[in-house]
C-alpha positions in Angstrom: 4.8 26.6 -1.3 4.5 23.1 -0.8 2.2 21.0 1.3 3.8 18.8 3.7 1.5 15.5 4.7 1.5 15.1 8.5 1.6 11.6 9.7 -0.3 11.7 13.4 0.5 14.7 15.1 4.0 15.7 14.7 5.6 13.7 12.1 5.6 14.8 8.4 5.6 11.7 5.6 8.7 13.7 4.1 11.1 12.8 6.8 9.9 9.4 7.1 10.8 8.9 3.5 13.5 10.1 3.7 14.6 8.3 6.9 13.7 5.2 5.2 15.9 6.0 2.4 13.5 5.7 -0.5 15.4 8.0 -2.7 14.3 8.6 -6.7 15.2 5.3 -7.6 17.2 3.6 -10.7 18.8 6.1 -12.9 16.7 9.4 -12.2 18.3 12.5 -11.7 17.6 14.3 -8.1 14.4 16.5 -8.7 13.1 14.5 -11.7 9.8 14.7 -12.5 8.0 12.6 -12.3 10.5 10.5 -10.0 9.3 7.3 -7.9 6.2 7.0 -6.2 8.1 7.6 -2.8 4.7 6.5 -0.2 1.2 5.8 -0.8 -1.3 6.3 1.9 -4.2 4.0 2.1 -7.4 5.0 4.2 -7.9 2.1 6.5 -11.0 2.1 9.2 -9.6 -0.5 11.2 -5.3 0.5 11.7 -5.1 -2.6 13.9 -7.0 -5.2 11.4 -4.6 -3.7 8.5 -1.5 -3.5 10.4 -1.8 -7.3 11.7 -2.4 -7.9 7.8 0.3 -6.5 6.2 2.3 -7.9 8.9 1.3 -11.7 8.5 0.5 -11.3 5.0 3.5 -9.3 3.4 5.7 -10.7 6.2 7.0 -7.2 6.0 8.3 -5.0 9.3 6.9 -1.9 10.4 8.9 1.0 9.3 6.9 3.7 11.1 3.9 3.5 13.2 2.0 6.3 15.5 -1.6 6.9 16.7 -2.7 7.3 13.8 -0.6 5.4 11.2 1.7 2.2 10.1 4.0 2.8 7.7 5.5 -0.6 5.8 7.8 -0.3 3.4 7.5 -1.8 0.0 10.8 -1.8 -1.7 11.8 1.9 -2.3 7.9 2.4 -1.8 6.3 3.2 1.3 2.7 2.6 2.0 1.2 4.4 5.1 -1.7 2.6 6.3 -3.9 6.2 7.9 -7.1 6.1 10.1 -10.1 7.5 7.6 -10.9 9.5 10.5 -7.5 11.7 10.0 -8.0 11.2 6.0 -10.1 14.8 5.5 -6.9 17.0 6.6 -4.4 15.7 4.2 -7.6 15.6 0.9 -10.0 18.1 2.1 -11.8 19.5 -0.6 -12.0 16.2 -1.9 -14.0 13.5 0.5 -12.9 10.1 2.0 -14.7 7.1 0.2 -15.9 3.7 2.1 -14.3 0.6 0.9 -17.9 -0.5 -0.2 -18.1 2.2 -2.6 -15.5 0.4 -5.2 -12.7 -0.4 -6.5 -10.8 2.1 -8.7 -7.1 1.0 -8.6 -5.4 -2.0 -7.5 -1.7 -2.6 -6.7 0.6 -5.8 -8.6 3.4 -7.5 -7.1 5.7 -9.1 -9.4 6.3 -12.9 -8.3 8.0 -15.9 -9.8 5.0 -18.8 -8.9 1.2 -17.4 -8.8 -0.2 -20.4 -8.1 2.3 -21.0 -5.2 2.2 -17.6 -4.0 -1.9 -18.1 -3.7 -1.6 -21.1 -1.7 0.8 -19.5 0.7 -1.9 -16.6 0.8 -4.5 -18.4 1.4 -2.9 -20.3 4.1 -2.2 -16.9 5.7 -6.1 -16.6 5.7 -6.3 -14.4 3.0 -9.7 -14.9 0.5 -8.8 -14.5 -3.1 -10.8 -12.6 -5.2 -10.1 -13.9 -8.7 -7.0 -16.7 -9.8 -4.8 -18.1 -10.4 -5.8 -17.4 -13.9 -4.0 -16.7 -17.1 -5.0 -13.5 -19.1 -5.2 -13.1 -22.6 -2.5 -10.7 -22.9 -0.2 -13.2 -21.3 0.3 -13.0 -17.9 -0.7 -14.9 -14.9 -2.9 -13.3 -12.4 -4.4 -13.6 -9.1 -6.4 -11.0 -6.8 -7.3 -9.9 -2.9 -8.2 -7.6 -0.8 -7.1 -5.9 2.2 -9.0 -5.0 5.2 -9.5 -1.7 4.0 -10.9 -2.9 0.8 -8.0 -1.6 -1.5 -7.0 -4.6 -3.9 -3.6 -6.3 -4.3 -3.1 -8.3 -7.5 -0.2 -10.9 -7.8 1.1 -11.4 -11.5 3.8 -13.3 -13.1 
């Protein structure tokens, strides 16, 4: 039997993916596996510091929000921004890290100008980490963080 994530109290992630219409994506077949990452949920200690970042800073609209959660939505991705204090019920064995434990993923966004991209970050108050650069395999590159620590790379 499968587990269903709870977002808050009474809402399961399933039907908000599905209410947002993230679906399998491209040219998968129904029940393909593995199919698109439908939602990603991100730990955050401060919901109202990451909210009002993903807001200014992804200019994106909330698709979802409770107590407990904000739920943007990333083209047919959604990405749940959780409280770490409801965090243990959806990983338990497994235990919530701090964001000044480390890195150990980071998400890219495909866009057409880094460098202009950066400035536009920046003037949206967000602190680069790295970049513009251009890496040796080609690409151009430029890194941040959010206020939850997890790390967003630009590339083009």
């Amino acid at each position: 039997m499968s587990r269903v994530t709870r977002i808050g109290a009474n809402r399961p992630l399933s039907s908000i993916v599905h209410d947002a219409g993230v679906t399998a994506g491209g040219d998968q077949k129904e029940g393909a596996w593995p199919g698109a990452i439908a939602a990603i949920t991100l730990f955050v200690e401060d919901l109202d510091a990451a909210k009002r970042f993903y807001r200014e800073v992804f200019q994106l609209p909330v698709a979802f929000e409770d107590g407990n959660s904000t739920v943007f939505k990333f083209g047919e991705t959604l990405i749940n921004l959780l409280k770490t204090s409801e965090a243990p019920g959806l990983i338990e064995p497994a235990t919530v890290a701090t964001r000044d434990v480390g890195a150990r993923f980071q998400f890219t966004l495909a866009v057409d100008d880094v460098d202009a991209k950066c400035e536009e970050l920046q003037q949206r108050g967000v602190e680069l980490l790295n970049g513009p650069m251009d890496r040796p395999w080609g690409i151009r590159t430029a890194s941040f963080r959010d206020p939850g620590g997890h790390i967003w790379e630009i590339a083009r």
